[in-house]
N, C-alpha and C positions, 0 to 999 in steps of 0.2 A: 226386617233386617236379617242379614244371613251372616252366621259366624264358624268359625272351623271347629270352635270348641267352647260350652258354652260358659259364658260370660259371668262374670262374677255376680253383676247384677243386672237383673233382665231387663230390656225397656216395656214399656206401656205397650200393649196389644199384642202382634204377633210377631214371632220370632221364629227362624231357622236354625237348627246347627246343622251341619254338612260334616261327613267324615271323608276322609283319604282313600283312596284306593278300594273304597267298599262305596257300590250305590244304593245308599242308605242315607235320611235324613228324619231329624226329630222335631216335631213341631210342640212350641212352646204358643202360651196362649197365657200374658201377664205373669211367667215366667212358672206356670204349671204344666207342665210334660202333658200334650194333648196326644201324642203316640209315636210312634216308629215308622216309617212308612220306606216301602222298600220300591226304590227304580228299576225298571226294567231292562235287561242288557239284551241285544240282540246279537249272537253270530252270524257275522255276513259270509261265512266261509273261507274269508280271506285273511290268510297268517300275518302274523308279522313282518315278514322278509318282502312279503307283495306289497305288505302294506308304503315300506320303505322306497320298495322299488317303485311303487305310481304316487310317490309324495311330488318329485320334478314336474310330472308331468301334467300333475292335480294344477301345481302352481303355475305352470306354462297358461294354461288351459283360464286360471283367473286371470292369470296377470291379461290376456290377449282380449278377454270378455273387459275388462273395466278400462283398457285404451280405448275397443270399441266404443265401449260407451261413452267415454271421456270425447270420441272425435264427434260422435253424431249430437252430445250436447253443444260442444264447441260451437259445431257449423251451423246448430240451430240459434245461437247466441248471436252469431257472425249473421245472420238474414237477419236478423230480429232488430238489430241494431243500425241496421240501415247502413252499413258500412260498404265503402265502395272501393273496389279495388283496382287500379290503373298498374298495367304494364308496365 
């Protein structure tokens, strides 16, 4: 289980807590603190402002991948199905 903050009282086996804005989390283990363990942050050298600016076109860029997909499952459903289509 994972929790933002830890829990009054612990469940049986392993447990997460997870902090905010820090990547950081603590493993509990029958609700004894088995350590701190620290995430790793990668700088991809791109700021904030980039980051804002290639959000549109991040989502253009899905949206146009999962119609594709959505059409080639479609028309593989539409053969499969034996479906026939009259003019």
């Amino acid at each position: 289980m994972v929790f933002g903050q830890p829990p009054v009282s612990f469940p049986a086996g392993f447990c997460v807590v997870t902090t905010t804005n820090v990547p950081v989390f603590t493993l509990y283990s029958n609700g004894h603190e088995l350590g701190a363990y620290e995430l790793p942050v990668y700088s991809d050298g791109i700021g904030r402002a980039e980051q804002v600016a290639l959000t549109p076109v991040a989502a253009k860029i899905d949206a146009t991948v999962f119609a594709g997909a959505g059409v080639v499952i479609g028309f593989y459903v539409l053969a499969e199905s034996n479906f026939q289509w009259r003019p």
